[in-house]
C-alpha positions in Angstrom: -9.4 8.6 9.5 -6.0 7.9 8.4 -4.6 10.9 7.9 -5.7 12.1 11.3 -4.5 9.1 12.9 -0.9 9.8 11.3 -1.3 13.4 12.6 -1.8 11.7 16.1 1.0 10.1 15.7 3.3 12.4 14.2 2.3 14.7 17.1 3.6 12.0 19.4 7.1 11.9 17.4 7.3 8.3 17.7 9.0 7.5 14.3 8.4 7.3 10.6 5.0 7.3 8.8 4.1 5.9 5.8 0.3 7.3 4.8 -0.9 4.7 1.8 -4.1 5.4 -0.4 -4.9 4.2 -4.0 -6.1 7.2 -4.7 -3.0 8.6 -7.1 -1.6 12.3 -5.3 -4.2 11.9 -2.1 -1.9 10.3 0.4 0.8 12.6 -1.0 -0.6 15.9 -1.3 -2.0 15.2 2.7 1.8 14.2 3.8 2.8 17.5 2.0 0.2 19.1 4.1 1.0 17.3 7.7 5.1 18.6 6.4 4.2 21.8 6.4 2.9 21.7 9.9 6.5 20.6 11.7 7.5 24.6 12.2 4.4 25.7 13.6 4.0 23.0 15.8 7.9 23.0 16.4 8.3 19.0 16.1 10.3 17.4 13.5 8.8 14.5 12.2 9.1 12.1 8.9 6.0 11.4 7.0 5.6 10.2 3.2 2.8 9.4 1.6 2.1 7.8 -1.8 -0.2 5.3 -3.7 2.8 2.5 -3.6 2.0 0.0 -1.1 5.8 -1.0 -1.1 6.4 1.5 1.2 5.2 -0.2 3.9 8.0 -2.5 3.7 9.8 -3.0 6.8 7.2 -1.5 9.3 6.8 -2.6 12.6 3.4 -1.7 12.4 0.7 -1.7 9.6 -2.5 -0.1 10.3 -5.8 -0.9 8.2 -8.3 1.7 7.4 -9.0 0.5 3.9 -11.9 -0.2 3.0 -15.3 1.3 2.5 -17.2 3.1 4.9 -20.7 2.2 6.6 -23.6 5.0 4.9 -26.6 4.9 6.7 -29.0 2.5 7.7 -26.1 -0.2 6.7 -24.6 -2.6 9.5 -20.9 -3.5 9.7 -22.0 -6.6 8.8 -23.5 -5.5 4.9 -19.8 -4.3 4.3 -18.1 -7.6 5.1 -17.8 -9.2 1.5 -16.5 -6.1 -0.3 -13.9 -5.5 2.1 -13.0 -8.9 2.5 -11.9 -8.7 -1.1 -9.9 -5.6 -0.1 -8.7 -7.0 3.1 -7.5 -10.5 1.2 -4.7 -8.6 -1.4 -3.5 -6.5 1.6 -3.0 -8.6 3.5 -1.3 -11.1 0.9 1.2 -7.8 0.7 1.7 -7.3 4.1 3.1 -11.0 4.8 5.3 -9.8 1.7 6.3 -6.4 2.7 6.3 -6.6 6.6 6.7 -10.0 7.9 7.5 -9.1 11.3 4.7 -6.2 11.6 2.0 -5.9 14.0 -1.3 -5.7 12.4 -4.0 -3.5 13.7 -7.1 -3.7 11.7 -10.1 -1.2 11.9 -12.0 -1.9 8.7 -15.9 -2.8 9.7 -17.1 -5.5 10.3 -14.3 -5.1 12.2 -14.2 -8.6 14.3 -14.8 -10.1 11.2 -11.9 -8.4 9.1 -9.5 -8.9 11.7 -9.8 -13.1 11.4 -9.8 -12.8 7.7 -6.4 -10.8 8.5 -5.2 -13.0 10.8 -5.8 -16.3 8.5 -4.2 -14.4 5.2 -1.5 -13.4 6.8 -0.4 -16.4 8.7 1.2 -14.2 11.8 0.0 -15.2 14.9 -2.2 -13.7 17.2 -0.3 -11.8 19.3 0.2 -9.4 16.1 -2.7 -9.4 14.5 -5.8 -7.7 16.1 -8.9 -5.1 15.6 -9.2 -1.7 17.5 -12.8 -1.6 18.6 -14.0 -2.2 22.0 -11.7 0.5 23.3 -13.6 2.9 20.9 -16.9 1.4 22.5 -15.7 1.7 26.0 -14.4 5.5 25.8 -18.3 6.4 24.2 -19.8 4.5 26.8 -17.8 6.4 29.6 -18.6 9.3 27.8 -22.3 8.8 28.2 -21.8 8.2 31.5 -20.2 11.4 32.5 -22.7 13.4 30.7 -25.6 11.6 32.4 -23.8 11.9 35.7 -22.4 15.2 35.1 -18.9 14.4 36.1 -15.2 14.2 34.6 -14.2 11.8 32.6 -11.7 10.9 34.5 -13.4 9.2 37.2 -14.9 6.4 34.9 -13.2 3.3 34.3 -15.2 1.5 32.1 -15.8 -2.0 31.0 -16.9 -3.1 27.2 -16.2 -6.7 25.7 -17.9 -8.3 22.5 -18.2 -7.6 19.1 -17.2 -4.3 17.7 -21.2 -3.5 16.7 -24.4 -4.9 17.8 -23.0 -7.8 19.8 -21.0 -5.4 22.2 -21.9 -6.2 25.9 -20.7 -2.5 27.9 -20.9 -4.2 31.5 -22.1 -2.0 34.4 -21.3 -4.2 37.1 -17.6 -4.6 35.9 -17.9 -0.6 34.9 -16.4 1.9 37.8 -17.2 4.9 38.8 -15.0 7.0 41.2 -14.0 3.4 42.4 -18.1 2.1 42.5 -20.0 -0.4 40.4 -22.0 1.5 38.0 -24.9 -0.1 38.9 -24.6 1.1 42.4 -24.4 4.4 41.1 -27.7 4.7 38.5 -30.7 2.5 38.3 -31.0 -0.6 35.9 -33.3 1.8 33.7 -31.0 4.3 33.3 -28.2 1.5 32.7 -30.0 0.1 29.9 -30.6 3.6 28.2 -26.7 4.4 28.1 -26.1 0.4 27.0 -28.7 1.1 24.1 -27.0 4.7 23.0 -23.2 3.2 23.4 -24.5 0.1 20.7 -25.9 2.3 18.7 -23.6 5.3 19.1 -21.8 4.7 15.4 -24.7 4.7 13.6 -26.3 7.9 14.9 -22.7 9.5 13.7 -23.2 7.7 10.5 -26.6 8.9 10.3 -26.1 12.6 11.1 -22.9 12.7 8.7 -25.1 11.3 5.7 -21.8 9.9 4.1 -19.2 8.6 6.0 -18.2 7.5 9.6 -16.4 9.1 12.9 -13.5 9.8 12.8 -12.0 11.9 15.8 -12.4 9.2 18.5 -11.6 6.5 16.0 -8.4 8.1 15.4 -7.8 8.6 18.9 -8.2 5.1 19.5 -5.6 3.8 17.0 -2.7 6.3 18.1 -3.5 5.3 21.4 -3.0 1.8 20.7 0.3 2.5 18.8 1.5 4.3 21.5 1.5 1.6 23.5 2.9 -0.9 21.3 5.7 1.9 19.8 6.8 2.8 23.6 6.5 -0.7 25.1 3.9 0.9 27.4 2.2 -2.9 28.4 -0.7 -0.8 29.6 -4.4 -2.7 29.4 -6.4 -2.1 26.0 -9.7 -3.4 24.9 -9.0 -5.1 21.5 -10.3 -7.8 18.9 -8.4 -10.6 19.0 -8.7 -14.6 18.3 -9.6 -16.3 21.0 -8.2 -20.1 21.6 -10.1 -20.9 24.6 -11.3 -18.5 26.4 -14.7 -18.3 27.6 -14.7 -22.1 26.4 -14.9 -20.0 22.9 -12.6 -20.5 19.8 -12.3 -19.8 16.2 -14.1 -15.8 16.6 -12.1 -12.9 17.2 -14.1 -10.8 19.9 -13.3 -7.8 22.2 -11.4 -8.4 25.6 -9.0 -6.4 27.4 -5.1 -7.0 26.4 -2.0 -6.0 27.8 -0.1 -4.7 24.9 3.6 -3.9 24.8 5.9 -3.5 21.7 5.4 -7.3 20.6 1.9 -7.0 20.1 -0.6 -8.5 22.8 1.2 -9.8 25.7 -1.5 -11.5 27.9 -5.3 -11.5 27.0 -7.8 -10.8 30.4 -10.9 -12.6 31.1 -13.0 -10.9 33.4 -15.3 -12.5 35.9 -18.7 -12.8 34.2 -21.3 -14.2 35.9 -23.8 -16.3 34.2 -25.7 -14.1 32.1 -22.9 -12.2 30.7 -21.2 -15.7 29.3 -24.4 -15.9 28.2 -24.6 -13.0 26.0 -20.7 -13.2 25.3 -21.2 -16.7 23.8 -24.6 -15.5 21.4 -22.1 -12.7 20.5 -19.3 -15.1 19.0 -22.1 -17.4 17.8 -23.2 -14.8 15.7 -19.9 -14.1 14.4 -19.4 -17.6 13.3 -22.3 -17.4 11.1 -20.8 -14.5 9.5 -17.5 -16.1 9.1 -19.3 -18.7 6.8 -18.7 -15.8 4.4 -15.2 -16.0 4.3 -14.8 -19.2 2.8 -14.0 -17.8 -0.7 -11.3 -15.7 0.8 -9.4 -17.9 2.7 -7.2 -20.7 1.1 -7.7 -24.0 2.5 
C-alpha cells in the first residue's frame, strides 16, 4: 500500500517522498522503480527510499502503513497488540525526527492505533489522525451506484464510527442526486448495502488469501495528503480524538474534518437523531474496552 500511495503522490508532484521499510533494499529498489517512471510519464519528481527511518526527518507529513496486515477470518481488532508494539517505537521516532509533522495513521485497528499515536507522540490532535471512514464511505457509495445503476458522481455519502465493525454508513444523512437515500431504496435494501460496506474489507481479505486492499486504500491516503499539502480545507471523513463531542471523550472515532495544511481545522458533528447517538456511543464504548489494551504501551 505504500508504494502505491507514494506513486499517487508523486503523480500529483506535490513534493519530496521518502518511502521507509525495514526490509533492507525493498523501499529502495521500489523508489528506483517509481525513478524510472518520471520520463514516460513526463513528471519530474523526487523519491528516495531506504531502510533508515532518519529520513523522515523534517517531513511535514508522516504516513503509517506499518504494521501487519489482517489474513482472513482475523478482525482489526486481533492485530492491535502486535502493532501496538510497532506503532509505540515509531512513533517515539517521529516526535524525534519530525516534531512539527502531521500524522496520518492507517495501521488496523486503525481507531485504536491512531490514540496509541496520538498519546506517544504528544502532538495534538489536530495532527495526529487515522484515514478510515473516507475509505468506508467511498465503498459504500460504490455500492450504491451499482445497486442503483448510476454514476458515482451523484452520491454524496455519509459514514462515521469506527474504522471496522462499529462503522455506522448513515442513509438518512447519505444523498443521492441531492435525496436522502432512504427516499431513494427501501429500508431492506438499505440494510443489505450497510451489511456489505461493514463487511466489504474482509471479503477483499478473504478473496486475496494473504493480504488486504490496497487500490482504494491508497487512494484514500493521497487524497487526504492532497489536501493537507495544497491547503485544500475541503471536508474528509477521518479518525480523530474526540474531546466532547457527542458528549464522548477519550476514543478516537470517524467524523467528517475540514483539513487544510495544519492538519484538521474544524471537526463536524452531524445531526443524529436518537438512534444513531445511540449506536455512535456503543461504537466508542467498544473502543474503550479495547483501549484497556494499551496500558503497557503508554507511559503514565
Amino acid at each position: 500500500m505504500g508504494s502505491l500511495t507514494a506513486l499517487r503522490l508523486l503523480e500529483s508532484n506535490l513534493g519530496e517522498i521518502a518511502l521507509i521499510d525495514i526490509a533492507a533494499g525493498l523501499a529502495k529498489a521500489k523508489s528506483l522503480d517509481l525513478e524510472d517512471a518520471r520520463s514516460l510519464r513526463k513528471i519530474h519528481y523526487t523519491i528516495e527510499g531506504s531502510d533508515d527511518l532518519s529520513k523522515i526527518k523534517g517531513s511535514d507529513i508522516v504516513v503509517v502503513t506499518a504494521g501487519l496486515s489482517r489474513r482472513p477470518g482475523m478482525t482489526r481488532e486481533d492485530l492491535l497488540v502486535k502493532n501496538a508494539e510497532i506503532i509505540k517505537g515509531l512513533c517515539l521516532r517521529i516526535k524525534e525526527l519530525a516534531a512539527d509533522s502531521i500524522i496520518v495513521m492507517v495501521t488496523n485497528p486503525l481507531d485504536i492505533m491512531t490514540y496509541l499515536a496520538l498519546k506517544i507522540s504528544g502532538f495534538c490532535r489536530n495532527r495526529v489522525f487515522g484515514m478510515g471512514i473516507s475509505l468506508d464511505a467511498s465503498r459504500y457509495a460504490n455500492l450504491i451506484s451499482k445497486e442503483l445503476n448510476i454514476p458515482i458522481q451523484k452520491i454524496v455519502p455519509c459514514v462515521i464510527g469506527a474504522h471496522g465493525e462499529g462503522m455506522l454508513p448513515l442513509a438518512r444523512l447519505t444523498k443521492v442526486n441531492g435525496r436522502p437515500l432512504e427516499r431513494v431504496l427501501p429500508q431492506e435494501k438499505i440494510s443489505e448495502l450497510v451489511k456489505m460496506t461493514v463487511s466489504r474489507g474482509a471479503q477483499i481479505v478473504s478473496l486475496f488469501g494473504s493480504g488486504s486492499a490496497y487500490f482504494a486504500p491508497s487512494a484514500a491516503i493521497a487524497e487526504l495528503v492532497k489536501c493537507i499539502a495544497a491547503n485544500q480545507k475541503r471536508t474528509i471523513g477521518l479518525s480523530v480524538c474526540l474531546e466532547g463531542e457527542y458528549g464522548i471523550s477519550g476514543v478516537c472515532l470517524g467524523l467528517p474534518c475540514i483539513v487544510g495544511r495544519k492538519g484538521i481545522k474544524r471537526i463536524l458533528q452531524p445531526a443524529l437523531n436518537k438512534e444513531e447517538s445511540g449506536m455512535l456511543e456503543q461504537t466508542a464504548e467498544s473502543i474503550r474496552k479495547n483501549l484497556e489494551l494499551l496500558r503497557p504501551f503508554i507511559p503514565g
